[in-house]
N, C-alpha and C positions, 0 to 999 in steps of 0.2 A: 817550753810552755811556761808561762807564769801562773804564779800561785795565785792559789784564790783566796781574794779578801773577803773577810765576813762582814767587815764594815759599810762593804760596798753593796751590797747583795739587799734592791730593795723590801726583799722580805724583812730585812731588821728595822727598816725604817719603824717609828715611831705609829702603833695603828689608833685610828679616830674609829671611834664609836659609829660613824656613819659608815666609813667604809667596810667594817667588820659586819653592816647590816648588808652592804652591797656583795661580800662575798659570801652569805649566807646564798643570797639571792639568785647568782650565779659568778662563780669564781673566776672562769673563763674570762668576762666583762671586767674583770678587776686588774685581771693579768693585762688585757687591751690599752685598755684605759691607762690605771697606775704605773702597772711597771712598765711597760714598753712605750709608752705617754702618744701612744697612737691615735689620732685624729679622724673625725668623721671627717671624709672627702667636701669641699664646697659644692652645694646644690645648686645648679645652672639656672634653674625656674626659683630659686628662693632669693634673690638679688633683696628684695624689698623684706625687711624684716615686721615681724606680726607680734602681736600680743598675745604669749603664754603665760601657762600658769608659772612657769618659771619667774620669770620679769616680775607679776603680780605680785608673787610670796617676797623678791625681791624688794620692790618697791614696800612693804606692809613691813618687813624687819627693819628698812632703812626711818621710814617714821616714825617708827614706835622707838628706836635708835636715837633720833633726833630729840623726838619729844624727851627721854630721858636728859640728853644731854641741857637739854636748854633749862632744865632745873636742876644744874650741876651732881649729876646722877655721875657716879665712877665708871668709867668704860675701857676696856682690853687691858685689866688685870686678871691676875692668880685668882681662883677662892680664896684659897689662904687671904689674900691679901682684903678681897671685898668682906669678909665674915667679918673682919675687925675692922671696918671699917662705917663710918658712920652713915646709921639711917637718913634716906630720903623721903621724904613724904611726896607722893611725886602726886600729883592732878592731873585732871583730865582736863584739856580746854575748852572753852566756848567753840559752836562748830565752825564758825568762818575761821576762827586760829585752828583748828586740826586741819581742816581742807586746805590751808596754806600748806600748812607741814608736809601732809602728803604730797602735794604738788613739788615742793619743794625736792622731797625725795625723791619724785620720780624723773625731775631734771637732773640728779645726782646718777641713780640708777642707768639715763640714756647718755649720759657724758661717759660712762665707765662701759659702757656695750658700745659706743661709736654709732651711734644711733641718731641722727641730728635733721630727723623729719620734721619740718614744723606742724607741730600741734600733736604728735606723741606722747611728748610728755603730759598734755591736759588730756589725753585720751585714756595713758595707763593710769594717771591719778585718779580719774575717775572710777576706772576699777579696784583700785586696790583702798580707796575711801573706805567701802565696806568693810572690808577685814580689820581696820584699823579700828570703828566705828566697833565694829565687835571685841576688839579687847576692853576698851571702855566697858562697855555694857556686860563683859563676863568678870568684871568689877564689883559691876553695881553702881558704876559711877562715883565710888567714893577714892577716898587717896589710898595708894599703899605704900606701904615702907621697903621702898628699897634702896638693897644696896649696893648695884651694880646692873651691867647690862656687856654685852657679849663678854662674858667672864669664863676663862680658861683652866680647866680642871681635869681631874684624873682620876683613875679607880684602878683599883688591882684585882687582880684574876692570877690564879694559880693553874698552870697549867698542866698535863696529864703527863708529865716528866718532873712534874712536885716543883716547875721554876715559876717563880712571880714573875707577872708580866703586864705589862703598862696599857692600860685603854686611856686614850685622851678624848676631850672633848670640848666645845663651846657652846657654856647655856647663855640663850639671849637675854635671859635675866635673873636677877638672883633677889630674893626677897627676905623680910623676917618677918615671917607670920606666926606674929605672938612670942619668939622668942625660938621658933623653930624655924632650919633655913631651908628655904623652899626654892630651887631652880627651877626655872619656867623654859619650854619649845617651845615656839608657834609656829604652828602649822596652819597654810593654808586650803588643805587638800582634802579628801575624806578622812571623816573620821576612824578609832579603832572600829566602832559598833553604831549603830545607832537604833537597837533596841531600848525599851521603855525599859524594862527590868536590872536592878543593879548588878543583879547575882551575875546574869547575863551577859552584861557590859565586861564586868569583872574577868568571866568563862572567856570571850573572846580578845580581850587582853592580855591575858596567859599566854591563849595557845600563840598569839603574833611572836612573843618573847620569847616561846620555843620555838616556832617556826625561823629562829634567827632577827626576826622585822623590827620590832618595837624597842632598842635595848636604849636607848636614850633615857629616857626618864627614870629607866633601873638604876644605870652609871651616876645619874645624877644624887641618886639617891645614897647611893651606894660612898661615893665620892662625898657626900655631905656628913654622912656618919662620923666618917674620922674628926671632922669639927665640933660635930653634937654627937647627943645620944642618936640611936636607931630609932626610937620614937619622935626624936625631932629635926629628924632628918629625911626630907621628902624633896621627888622630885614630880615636872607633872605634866603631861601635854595639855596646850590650851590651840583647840582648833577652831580655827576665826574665819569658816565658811558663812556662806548666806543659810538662812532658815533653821538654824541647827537646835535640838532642844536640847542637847547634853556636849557640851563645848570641853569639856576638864576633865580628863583621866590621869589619875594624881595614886604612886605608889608609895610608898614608907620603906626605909629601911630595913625595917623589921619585920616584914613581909618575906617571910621564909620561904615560900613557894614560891614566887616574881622571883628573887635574891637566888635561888637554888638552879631556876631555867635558864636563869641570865650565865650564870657561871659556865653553866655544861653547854649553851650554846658557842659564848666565846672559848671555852676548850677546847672544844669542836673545829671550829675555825682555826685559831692557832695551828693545831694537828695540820690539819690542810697544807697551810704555809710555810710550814716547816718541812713538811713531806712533798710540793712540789705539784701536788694535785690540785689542778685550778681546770678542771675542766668545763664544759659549754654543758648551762642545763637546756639541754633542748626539748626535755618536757615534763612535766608534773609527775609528781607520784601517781595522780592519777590517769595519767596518760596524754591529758591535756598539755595543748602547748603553753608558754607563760605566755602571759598577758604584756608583761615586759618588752618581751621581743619584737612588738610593733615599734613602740618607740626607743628603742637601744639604736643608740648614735654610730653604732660600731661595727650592725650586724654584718655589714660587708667584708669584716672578716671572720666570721662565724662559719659553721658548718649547719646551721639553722634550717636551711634548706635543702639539705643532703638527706632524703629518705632511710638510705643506706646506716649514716651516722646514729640516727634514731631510734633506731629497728636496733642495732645494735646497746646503745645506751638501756633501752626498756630491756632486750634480753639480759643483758647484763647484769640490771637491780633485779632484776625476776632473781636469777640463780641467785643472787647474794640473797637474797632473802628468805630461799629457801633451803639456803645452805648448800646449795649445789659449788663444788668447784674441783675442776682438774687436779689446781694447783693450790698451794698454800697462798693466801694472800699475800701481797707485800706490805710493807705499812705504807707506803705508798695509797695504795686502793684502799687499807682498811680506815683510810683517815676520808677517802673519796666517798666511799658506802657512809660513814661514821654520820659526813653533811647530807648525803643524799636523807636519810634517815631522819634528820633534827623534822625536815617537812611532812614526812609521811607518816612520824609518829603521832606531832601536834596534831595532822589532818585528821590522825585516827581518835 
C-alpha cells in the first residue's frame, strides 16, 4: 500500500471564499463537484442553450471588465500590488458606447461558452445592459478612483487547532474612496434584504455571515485591513438587479460582530474538511428541504430523494441537539453537528 500524500489530498488545496460559502451550504455538493470534479450528465432535451442568470451576471462582470480596462484601469494583480498602485478616475460613457461594450462582452462571453447562435449575443446583451446601467447609476454617474479590477487577495483565519489558515479570493474591483480601500462584488441576483430599515438590512446581513452565505465582503475587508487601518478598510456587495431601492451592503473592518461571525463560520468549515464530514444537506434546520437542491447540477448523485436518508439525517440533529447519544461523538460528527449548527443558530 502506498503512503499517503498530504499534498495531494484535495482538502489542502488552497480554499476561495466562495467555495468555503458553498460548503457551508452543503458539503456533500462540494465533495461532488471539487473534489471528485464530477460532472452533471448532458441533457438530451437541453441541445439548444437558453439564457440564464448565470450568462447574464457573466456578461455584466465582463463589461464592467472591459469598461475598466479601456481607461487603463490594472486587471489580475495582487492587492498588494493594486493598493500601490496608481489611481484611475474611471467614467462612465455615453449610452451608445456602454451598449457597445456590453454587446461586445457578451460576444466574448458566447465565444468562451461555444455558443455560436446567431443573434445570442444581441439577445444576452440586451439583458445584461441593465445591470451594467445600474453600476453607473449606484455611482451617481460621477467618476471613481480606482485601482484595479478582478484583484486577487487573501485573509487569514485561525483555526480551532490555533493554525493560521489561508481564505482566498477575487474582488471585481478595488477602489480608493477617500483614502480608504474599498473592494467591490457585483452581484446580479437578489439582494441580502431589501427591507426599508438600516438596522434591519444590517439584522439580516449578519445572520447570512453566520449562516456561512455572505463571507465575501467580510474577507474583503478583512484582507484590506493589513493595507490600512480597520476604519479604512471596507469591503462591499453592490447588487445590479432591476428596480432595486438599496443596491450597497458595504462592512468595515472594524465591525467586530461581521469580523467575529466570519471567523467562527470559516472555523467551522475548516473543522469539516479536516475531519472528512462532507455530508448531503438534505434538509433545513427547519425541516424544509433546501431551496438549492432544484437546481444543484449534481443531485443525480445525491441521496436527496431517499426518504429513508432524511428521516435519518433530522433524527440525528434532533438527538445532537438534545444531547442524546449512545456513543461519544467522533470529531468526525462533532465538526458535522458543529456546520449543521452555524444555520440553526443564525435561523434562531
Amino acid at each position: 500500500m502506498g503512503a499517503v500524500r498530504e499534498a495531494a489530498d484535495p482538502r489542502r488545496r488552497p480554499l476561495y471564499v466562495t467555495v468555503a460559502e458553498q460548503l457551508a451550504a452543503c458539503p456533500w455538493q462540494v465533495f461532488v463537484r471539487r473534489f471528485l470534479r464530477i460532472q452533471a450528465p448532458p441533457d438530451a432535451l437541453g441541445e439548444l442553450p437558453g439564457i440564464d442568470a448565470r450568462l447574464v451576471g457573466a456578461t455584466v462582470h465582463a463589461a464592467l471588465e472591459q469598461l475598466a480596462a479601456s481607461q487603463s484601469v490594472p486587471a489580475r494583480l495582487s492587492l498588494e500590488e493594486v493598493a500601490a498602485a496608481r489611481r484611475v478616475e474611471l467614467s462612465w460613457p455615453e449610452e451608445s458606447a456602454l451598449a457597445s461594450t456590453v454587446h461586445a462582452a457578451a460576444e466574448k462571453v458566447c465565444g468562451e461558452e461555444g455558443i455560436a447562435l446567431p443573434g445570442f449575443p444581441h439577445a444576452l446583451a440586451a439583458l445584461a445592459l441593465g445591470g451594467v446601467r445600474a453600476a453607473c447609476a449606484a455611482e451617481g454617474g460621477r467618476t471613481v478612483a480606482v485601482l484595479g479590477v478582478e484583484v486577487d487577495g487573501a485573509c487569514s483565519v485561525v483555526d480551532f487547532a490555533g493554525r493560521s489558515r489561508t481564505i482566498r479570493f477575487r474582488a471585481d474591483r478595488v477602489d480608493d474612496d477617500g483614502g480608504a480601500l474599498r473592494l467591490t462584488d457585483y452581484k446580479v441576483g437578489r439582494p441580502i434584504s431589501e427591507l426599508k430599515a438600516a438596522d434591519k438590512r444590517a439584522r439580516d446581513f449578519l445572520q447570512a455571515v453566520r449562516r456561512g452565505e455572505r463571507l465575501q465582503a467580510v474577507a474583503y475587508a478583512l484582507a484590506a485591513a493589513v493595507l490600512r487601518s480597520p476604519a479604512e478598510a471596507r469591503g462591499r456587495y453592490l447588487f445590479l438587479g432591476d428596480g432595486l431601492e438599496v443596491r450597497e451592503f458595504e462592512v468595515r473592518a472594524d465591525d467586530s460582530t461581521l469580523a467575529n461571525a466570519f471567523h467562527e463560520a470559516l472555523r467551522t468549515s475548516f473543522a469539516v474538511l479536516d475531519a472528512g464530514s462532507l455530508f448531503p444537506r438534505l434538509l433545513e434546520p427547519d425541516g424544509s428541504g433546501p431551496k438549492r437542491c432544484e437546481m444543484c447540477d449534481v443531485r443525480e448523485a445525491c441521496l436527496r430523494g431517499d426518504s429513508g436518508s432524511r428521516l435519518r439525517l433530522e433524527d440525528w440533529a434532533k438527538a445532537k441537539g438534545e444531547g442524546i447519544a449512545a456513543v461519544p461523538a467522533s470529531p468526525a460528527e462533532q465538526a458535522a453537528f458543529a456546520l449543521w449548527q452555524l444555520r440553526a443558530e443564525a435561523d434562531e
